[in-house]
N, C-alpha and C positions, 0 to 999 in steps of 0.2 A: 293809347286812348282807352282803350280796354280798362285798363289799370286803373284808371283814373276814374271808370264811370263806377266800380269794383267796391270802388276808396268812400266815394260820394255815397254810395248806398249801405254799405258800413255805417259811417260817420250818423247816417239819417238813422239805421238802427240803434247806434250808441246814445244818440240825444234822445231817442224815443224813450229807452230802458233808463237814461237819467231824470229825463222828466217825470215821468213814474215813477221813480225814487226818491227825487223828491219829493213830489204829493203825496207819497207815503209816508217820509217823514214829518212833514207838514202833519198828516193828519196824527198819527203820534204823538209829535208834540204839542197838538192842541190836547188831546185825550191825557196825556200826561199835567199837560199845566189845569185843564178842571179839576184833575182827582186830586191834584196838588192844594187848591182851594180849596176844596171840598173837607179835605186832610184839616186846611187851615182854620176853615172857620168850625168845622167842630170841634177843633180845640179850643179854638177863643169859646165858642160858647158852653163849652161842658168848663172850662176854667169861670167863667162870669158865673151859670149856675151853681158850681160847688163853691164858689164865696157867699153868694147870695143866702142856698144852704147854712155853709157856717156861721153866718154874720146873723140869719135870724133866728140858730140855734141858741148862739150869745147872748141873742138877746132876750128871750124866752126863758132860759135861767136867771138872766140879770134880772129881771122883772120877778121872779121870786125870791131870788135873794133881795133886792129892795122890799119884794111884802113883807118876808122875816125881819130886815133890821127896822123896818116903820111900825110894827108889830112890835116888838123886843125895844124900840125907842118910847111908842107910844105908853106904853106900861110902866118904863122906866119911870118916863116923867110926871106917869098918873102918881105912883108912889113917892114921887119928892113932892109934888103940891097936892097931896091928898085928896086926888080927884082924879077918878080916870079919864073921865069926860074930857077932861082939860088937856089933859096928856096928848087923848088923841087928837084935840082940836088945833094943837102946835103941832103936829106932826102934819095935821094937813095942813098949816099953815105953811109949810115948812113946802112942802108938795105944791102947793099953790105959788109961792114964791121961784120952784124950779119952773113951773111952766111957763110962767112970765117968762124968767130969763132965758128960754130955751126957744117961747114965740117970738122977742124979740133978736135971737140972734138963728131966725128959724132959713132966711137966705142964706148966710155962712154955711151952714149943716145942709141946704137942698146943695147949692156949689158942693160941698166936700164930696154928699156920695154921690152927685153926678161926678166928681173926678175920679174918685175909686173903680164906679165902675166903667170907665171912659181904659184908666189906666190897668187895667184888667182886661180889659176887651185887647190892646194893643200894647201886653207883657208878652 
């Protein structure tokens, strides 16, 4: 009988130290899986900012390189119709007819870098 009350209060210290062990691990595992997140989403967003970076880097050159060739166009074409005025009056014409076609297809291109950076956030 002895033995057996012996066994019982054993047993009640063994579940005590596993219950404890687990809520140790529990709390561990919660602690691991935030830093985990934490890991995560600063990567997605230090990846979304450094596109964002490069993509308005691109596009802050391309926008000089376009004032160079509308520049380098406009002059062209002042010296074939003997008037610079002219030259550059088709060059903006020319400008004026891209932002039509770029207002008009100005949904397609909001869609596009809302997927870019959608698909960026969740690379």
């Amino acid at each position: 009988m002895r033995q057996k009350t012996e066994d019982i209060q054993f047993a009640e210290v063994k579940n005590t130290e596993a219950s404890d062990n687990l809520a140790d691990n529990v709390v561990d595992f919660l602690e691991t899986y935030y830093k985990l997140t934490l890991v995560n989403i600063t990567d997605k967003a230090s990846g979304v900012a450094s596109s964002v970076v490069a993509f308005m880097a691109m596009f802050i050159i391309g926008i000089f390189v376009l004032l160079f060739i509308a520049l380098g166009l406009g002059t062209w074409l002042g010296e074939l119709l003997n008037s610079p005025m002219a030259g550059y009056f088709l060059v903006a014409g020319l400008f004026l007819l891209f932002m039509f076609i770029i207002w008009l297809c100005r949904k397609k291109l909001t869609i596009g870098f809302r997927n870019f950076i959608i698909r960026k956030v969740y690379e």
